[in-house]
BAFIMAR-779220 format. One record per atom (N, C-alpha, C): atom name; chain; x, y, z; residue number from 1; residue in three letters. Coordinates in pm, whole numbers, plus 32768, in hexadecimal, padded with zeros to 4 digits. Layout:
BEGIN
<CA, A, <X, Y, Z>, NUM, ALA>
...
***
This chain:
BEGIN
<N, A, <8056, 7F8B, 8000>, 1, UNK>
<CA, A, <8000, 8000, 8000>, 1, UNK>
<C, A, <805A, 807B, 8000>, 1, UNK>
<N, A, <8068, 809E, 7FA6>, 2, UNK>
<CA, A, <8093, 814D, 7F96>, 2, UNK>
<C, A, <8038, 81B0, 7FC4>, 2, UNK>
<N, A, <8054, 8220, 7FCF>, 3, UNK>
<CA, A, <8020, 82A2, 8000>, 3, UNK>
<C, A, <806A, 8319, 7FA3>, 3, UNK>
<N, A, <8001, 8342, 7F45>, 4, UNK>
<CA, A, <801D, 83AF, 7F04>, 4, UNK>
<C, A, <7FDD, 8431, 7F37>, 4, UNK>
<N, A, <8050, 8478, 7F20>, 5, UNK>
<CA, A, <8020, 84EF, 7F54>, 5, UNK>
<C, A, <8050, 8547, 7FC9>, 5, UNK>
<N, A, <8047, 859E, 8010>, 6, UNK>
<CA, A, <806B, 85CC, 809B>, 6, UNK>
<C, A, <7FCC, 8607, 80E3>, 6, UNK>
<N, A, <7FDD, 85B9, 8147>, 7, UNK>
<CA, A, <7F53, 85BB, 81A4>, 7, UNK>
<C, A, <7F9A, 85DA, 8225>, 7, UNK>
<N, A, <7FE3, 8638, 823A>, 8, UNK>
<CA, A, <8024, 8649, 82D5>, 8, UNK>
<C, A, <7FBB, 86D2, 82EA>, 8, UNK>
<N, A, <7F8D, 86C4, 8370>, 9, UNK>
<CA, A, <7F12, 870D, 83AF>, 9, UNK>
<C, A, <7E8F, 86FB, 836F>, 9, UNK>
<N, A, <7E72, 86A2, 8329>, 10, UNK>
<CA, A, <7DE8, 86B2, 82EB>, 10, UNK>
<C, A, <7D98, 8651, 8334>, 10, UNK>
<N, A, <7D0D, 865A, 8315>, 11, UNK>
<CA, A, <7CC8, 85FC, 8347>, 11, UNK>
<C, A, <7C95, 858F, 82DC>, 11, UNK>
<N, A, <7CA2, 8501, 82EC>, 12, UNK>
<CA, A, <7C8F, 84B9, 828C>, 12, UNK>
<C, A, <7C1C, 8472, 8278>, 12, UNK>
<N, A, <7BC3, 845F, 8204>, 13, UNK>
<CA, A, <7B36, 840A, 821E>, 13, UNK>
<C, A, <7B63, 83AB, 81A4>, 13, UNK>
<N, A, <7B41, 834C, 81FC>, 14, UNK>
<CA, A, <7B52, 82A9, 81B9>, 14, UNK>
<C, A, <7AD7, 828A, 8152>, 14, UNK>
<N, A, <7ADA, 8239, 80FE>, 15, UNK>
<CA, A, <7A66, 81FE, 80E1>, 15, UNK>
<C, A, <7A4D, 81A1, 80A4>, 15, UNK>
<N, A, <7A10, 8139, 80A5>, 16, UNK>
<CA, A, <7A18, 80BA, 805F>, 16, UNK>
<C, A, <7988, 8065, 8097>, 16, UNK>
<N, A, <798C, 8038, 7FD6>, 17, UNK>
<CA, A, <7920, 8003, 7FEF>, 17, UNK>
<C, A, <78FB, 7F61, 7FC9>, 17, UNK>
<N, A, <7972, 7F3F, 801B>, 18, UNK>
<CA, A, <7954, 7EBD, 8026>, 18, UNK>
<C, A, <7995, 7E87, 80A2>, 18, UNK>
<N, A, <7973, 7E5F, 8130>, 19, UNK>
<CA, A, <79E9, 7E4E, 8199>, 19, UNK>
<C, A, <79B8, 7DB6, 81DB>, 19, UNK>
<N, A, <7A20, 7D84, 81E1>, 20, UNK>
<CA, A, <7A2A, 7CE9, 820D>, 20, UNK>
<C, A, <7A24, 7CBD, 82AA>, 20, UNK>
<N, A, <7AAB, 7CF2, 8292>, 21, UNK>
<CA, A, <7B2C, 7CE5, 8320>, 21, UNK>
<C, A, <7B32, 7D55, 8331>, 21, UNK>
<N, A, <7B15, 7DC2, 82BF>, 22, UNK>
<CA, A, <7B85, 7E4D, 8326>, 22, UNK>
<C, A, <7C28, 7E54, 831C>, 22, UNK>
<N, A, <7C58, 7DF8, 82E2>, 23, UNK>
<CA, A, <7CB8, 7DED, 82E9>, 23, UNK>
<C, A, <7D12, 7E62, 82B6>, 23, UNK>
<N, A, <7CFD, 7E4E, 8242>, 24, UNK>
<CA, A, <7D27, 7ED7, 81B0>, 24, UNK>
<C, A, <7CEF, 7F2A, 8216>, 24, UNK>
<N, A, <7C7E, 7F72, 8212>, 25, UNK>
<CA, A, <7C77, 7FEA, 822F>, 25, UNK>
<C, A, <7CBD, 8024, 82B0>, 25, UNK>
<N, A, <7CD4, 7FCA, 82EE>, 26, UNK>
<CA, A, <7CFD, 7FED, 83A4>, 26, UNK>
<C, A, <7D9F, 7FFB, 837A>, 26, UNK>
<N, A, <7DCD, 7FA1, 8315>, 27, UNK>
<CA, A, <7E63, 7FB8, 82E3>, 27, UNK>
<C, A, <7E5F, 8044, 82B3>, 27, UNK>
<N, A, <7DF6, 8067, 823E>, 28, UNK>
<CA, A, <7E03, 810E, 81F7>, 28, UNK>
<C, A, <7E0E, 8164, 8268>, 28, UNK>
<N, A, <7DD0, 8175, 82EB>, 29, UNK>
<CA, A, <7D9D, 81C8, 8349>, 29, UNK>
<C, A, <7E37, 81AE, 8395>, 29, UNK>
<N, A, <7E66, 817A, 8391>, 30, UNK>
<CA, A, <7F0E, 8162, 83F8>, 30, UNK>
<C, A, <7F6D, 8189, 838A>, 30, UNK>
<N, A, <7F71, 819E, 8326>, 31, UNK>
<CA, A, <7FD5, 81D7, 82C3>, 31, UNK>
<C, A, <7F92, 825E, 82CF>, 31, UNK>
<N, A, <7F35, 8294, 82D8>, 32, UNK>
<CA, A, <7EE4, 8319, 829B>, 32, UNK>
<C, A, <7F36, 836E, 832D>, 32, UNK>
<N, A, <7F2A, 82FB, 83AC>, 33, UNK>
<CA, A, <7F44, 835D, 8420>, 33, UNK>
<C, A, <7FF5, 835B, 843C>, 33, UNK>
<N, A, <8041, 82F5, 83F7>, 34, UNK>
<CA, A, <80BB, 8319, 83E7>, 34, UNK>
<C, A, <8104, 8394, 8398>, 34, UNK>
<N, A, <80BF, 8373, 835B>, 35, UNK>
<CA, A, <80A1, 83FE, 82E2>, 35, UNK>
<C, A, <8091, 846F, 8322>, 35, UNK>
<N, A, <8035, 8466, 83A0>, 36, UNK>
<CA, A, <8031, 8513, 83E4>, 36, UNK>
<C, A, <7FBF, 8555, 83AB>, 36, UNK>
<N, A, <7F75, 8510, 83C0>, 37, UNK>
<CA, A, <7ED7, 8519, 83A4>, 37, UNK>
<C, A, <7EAC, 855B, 8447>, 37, UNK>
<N, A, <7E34, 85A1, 8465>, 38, UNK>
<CA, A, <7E03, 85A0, 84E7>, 38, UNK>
<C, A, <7D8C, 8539, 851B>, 38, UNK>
<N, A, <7D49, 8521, 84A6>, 39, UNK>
<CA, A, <7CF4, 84D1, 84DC>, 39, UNK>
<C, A, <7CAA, 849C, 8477>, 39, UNK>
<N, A, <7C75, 840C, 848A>, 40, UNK>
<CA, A, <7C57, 83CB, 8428>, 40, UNK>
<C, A, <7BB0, 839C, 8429>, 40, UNK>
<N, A, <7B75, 83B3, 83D9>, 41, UNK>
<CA, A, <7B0E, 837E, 83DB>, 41, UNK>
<C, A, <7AFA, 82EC, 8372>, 41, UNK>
<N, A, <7A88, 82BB, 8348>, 42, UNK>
<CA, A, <7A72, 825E, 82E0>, 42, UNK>
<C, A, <79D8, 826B, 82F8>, 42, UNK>
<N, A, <79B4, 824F, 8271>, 43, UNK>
<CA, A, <7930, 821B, 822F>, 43, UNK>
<C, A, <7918, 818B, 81E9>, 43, UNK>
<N, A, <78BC, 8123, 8235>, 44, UNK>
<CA, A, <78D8, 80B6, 820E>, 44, UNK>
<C, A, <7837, 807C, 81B3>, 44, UNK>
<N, A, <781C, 8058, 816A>, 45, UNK>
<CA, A, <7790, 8033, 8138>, 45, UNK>
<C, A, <77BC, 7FAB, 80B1>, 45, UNK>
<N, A, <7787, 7F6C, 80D2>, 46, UNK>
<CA, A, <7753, 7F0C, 813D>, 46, UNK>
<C, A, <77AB, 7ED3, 8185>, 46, UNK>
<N, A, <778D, 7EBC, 8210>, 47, UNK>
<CA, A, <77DB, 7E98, 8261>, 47, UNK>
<C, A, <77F4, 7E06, 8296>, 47, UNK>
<N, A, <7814, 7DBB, 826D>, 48, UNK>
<CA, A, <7814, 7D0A, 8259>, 48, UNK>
<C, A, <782B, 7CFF, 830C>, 48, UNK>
<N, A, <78A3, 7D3D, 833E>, 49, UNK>
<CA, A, <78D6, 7D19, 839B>, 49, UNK>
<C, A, <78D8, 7CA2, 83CB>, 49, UNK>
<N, A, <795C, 7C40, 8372>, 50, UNK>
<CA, A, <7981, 7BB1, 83C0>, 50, UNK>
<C, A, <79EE, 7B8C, 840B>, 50, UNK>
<N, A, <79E8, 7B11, 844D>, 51, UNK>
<CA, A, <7A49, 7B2A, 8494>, 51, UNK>
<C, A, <7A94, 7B89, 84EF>, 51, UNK>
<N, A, <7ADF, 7BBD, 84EC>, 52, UNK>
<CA, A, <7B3D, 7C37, 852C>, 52, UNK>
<C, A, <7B35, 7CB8, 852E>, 52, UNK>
<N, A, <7AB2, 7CB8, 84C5>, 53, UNK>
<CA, A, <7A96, 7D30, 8493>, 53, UNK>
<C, A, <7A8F, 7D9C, 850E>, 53, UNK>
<N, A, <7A1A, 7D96, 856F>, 54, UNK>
<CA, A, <7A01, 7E11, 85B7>, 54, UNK>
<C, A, <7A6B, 7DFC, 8631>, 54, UNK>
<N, A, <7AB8, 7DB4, 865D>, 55, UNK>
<CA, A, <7B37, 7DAE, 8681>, 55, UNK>
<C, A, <7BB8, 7E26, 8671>, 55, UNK>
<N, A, <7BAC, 7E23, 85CC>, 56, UNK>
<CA, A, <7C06, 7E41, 857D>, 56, UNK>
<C, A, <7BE5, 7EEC, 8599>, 56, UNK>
<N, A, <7B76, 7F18, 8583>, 57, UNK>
<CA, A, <7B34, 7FA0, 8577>, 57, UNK>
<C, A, <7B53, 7FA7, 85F1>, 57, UNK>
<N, A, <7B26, 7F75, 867C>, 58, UNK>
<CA, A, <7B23, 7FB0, 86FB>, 58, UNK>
<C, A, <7BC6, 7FED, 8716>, 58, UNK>
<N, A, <7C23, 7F86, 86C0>, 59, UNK>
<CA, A, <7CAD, 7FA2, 86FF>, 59, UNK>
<C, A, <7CDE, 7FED, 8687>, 59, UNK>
<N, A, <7CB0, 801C, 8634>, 60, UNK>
<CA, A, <7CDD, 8074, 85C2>, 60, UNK>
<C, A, <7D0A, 80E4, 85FB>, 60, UNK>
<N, A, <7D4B, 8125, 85B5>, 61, UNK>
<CA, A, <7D47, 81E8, 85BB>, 61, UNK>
<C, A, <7CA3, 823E, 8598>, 61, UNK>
<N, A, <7C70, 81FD, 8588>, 62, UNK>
<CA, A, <7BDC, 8268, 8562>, 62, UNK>
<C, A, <7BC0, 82C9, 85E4>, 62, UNK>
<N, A, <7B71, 830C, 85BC>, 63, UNK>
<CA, A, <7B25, 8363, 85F2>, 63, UNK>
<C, A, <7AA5, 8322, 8616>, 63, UNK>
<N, A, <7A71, 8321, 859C>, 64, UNK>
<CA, A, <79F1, 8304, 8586>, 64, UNK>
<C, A, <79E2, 8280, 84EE>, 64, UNK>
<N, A, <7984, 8212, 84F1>, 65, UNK>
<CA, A, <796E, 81F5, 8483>, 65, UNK>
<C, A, <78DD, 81F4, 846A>, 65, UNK>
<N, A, <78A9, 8207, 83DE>, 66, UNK>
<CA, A, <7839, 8228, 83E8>, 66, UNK>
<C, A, <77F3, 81BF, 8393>, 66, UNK>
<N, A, <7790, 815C, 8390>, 67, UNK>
<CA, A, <7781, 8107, 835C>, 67, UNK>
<C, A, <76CC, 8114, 8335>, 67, UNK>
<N, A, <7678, 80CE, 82B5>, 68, UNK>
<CA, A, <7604, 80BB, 8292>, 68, UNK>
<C, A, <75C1, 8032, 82EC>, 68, UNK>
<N, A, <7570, 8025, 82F8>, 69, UNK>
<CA, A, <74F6, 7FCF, 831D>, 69, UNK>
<C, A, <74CB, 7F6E, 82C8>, 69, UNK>
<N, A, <752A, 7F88, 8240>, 70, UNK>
<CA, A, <74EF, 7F10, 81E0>, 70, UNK>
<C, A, <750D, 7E5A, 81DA>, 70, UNK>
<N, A, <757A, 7E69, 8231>, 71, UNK>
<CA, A, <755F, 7DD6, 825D>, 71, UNK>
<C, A, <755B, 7DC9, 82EF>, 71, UNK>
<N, A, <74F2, 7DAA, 835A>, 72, UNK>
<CA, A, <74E4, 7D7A, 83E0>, 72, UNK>
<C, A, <756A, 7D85, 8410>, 72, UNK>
<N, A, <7594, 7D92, 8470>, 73, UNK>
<CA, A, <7600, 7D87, 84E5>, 73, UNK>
<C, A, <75E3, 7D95, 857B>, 73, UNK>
<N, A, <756F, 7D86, 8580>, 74, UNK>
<CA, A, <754D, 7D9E, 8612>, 74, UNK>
<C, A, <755D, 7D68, 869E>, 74, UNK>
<N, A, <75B2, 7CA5, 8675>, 75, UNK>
<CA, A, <75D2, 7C8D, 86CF>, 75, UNK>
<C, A, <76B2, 7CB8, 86C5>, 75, UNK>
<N, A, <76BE, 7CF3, 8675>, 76, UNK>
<CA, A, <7725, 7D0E, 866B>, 76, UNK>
<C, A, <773B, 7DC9, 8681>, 76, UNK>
<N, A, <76F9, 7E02, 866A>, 77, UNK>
<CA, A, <76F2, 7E83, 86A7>, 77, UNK>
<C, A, <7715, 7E83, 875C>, 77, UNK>
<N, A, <7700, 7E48, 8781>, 78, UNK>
<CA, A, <76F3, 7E2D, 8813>, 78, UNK>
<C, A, <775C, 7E45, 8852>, 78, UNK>
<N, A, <77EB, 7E2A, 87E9>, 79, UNK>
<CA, A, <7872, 7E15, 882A>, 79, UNK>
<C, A, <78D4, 7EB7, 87D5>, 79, UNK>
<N, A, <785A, 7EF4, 87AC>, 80, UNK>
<CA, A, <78BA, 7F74, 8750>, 80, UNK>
<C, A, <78C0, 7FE3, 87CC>, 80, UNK>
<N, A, <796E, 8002, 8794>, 81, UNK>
<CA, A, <794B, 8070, 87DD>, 81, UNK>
<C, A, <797A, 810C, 8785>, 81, UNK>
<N, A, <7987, 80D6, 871D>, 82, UNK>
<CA, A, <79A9, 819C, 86B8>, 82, UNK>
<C, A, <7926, 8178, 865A>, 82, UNK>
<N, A, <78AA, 8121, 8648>, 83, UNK>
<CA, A, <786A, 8121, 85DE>, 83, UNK>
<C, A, <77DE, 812E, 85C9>, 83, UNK>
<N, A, <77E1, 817D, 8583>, 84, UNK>
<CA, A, <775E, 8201, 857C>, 84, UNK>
<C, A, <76FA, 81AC, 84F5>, 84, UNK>
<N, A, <76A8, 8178, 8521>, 85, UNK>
<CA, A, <7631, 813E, 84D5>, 85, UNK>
<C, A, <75AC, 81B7, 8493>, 85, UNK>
<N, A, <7587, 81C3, 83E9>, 86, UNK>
<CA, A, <754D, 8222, 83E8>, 86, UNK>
<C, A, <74FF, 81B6, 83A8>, 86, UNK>
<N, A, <7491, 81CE, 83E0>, 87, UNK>
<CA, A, <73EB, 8179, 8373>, 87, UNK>
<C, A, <73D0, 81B1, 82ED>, 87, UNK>
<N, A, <73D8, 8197, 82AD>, 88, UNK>
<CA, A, <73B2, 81AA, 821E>, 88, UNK>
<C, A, <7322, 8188, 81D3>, 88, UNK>
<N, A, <72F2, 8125, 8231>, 89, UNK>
<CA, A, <726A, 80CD, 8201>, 89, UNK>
<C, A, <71F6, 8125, 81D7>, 89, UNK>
<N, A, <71E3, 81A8, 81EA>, 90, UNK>
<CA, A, <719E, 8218, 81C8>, 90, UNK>
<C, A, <7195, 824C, 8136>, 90, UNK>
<N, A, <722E, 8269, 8138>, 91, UNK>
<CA, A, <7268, 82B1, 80C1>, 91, UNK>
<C, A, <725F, 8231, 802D>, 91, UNK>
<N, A, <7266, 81AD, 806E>, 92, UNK>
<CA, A, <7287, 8136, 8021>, 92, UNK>
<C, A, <71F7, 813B, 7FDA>, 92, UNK>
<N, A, <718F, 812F, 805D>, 93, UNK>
<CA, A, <711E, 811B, 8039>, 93, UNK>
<C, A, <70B5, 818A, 7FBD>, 93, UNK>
<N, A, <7115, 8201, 7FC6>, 94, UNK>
<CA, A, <70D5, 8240, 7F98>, 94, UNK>
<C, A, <710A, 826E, 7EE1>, 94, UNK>
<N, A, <7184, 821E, 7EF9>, 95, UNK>
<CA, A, <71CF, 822B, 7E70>, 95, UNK>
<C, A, <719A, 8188, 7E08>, 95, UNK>
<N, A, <7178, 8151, 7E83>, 96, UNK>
<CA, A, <7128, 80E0, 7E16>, 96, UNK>
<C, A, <70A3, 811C, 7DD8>, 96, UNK>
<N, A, <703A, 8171, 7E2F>, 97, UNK>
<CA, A, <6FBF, 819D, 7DFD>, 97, UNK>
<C, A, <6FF7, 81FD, 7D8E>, 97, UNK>
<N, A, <7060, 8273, 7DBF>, 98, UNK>
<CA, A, <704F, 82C3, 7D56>, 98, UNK>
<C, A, <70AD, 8275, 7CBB>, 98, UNK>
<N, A, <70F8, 81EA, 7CC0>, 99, UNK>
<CA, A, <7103, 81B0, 7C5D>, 99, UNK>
<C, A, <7082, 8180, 7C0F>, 99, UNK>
<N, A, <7037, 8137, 7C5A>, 100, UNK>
<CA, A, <6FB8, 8106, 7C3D>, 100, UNK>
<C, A, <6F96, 816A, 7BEE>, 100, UNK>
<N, A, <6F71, 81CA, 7C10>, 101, UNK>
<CA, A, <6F1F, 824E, 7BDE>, 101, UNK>
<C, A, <6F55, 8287, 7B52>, 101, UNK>
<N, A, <6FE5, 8258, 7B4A>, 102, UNK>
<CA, A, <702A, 82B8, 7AD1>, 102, UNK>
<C, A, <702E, 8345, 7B0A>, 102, UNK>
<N, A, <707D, 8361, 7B93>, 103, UNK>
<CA, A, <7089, 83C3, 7BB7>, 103, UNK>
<C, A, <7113, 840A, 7BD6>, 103, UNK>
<N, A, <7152, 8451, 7BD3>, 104, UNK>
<CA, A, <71E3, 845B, 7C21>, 104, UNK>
<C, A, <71FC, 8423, 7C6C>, 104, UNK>
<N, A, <7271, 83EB, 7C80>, 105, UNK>
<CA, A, <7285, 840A, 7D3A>, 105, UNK>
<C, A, <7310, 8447, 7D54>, 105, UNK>
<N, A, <7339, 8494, 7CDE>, 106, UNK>
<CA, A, <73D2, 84FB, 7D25>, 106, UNK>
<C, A, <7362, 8543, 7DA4>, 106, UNK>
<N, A, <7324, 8570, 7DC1>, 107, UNK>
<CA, A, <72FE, 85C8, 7E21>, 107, UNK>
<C, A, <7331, 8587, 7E91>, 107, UNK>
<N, A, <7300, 84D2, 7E9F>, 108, UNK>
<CA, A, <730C, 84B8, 7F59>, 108, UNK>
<C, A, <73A2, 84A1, 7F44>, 108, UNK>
<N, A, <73F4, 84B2, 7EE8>, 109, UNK>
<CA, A, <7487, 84B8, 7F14>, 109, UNK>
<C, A, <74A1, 8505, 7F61>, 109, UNK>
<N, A, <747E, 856C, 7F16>, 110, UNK>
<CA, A, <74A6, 85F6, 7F5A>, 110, UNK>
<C, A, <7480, 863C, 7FC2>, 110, UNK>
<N, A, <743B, 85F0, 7FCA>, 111, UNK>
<CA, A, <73DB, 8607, 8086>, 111, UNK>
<C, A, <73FF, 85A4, 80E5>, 111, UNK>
<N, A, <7453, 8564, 80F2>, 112, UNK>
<CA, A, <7469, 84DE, 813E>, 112, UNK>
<C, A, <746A, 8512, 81CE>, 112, UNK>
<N, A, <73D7, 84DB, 8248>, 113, UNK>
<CA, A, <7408, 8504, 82C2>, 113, UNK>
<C, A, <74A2, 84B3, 8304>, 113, UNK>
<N, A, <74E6, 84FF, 833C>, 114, UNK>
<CA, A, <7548, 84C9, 8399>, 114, UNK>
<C, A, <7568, 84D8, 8405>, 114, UNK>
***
């Protein structure tokens, strides 16, 4: 894993959208803060979390990770302690009707509660 670029004092947001283990990303987030980063966040969707996974996050460098609702974790939420769950099932629900409909849906992007 390389690191392009200079990130000394910045704040870094992760993102990936596919996470297993955590592994990779908790590695990007320990190079980002060698680097001289201040603080790291990540964005994870969908969040598989196997194995070692929320392990891996608790003992990471994050701040915060912020994860979707689209696959269950609820008996595994239990043991997080940086990870911020946002429900989506609203926004989901309502981008299927306005598909149904032949309607937009750039709008509920751009409105996403958080």
């Amino acid at each position: 894993m390389v690191l392009v670029g200079d990130v000394k004092d910045l704040v870094a947001i992760l993102v990936d959208d596919m996470v297993d283990t955590c592994g990779t990303i908790c590695h990007a987030a320990d190079k980002l803060l060698l680097a001289g980063v201040t603080r790291v966040y990540a964005i994870l969707t969908p969040s598989i979390f196997c194995g070692p996974a929320i392990s891996h996050i608790n003992n990471a460098c994050f701040k915060a990770v912020v994860v979707t609702n689209t696959i269950p974790q609820d008996d595994k939420m239990k043991h997080r302690s940086k990870i911020q769950v946002i429900d989506i099932s609203m926004i989901l629900a309502e981008a299927i009707r306005k598909t149904h409909n032949e309607e937009s849906i750039s709008y509920l992007f751009s409105h996403v509660p958080l």
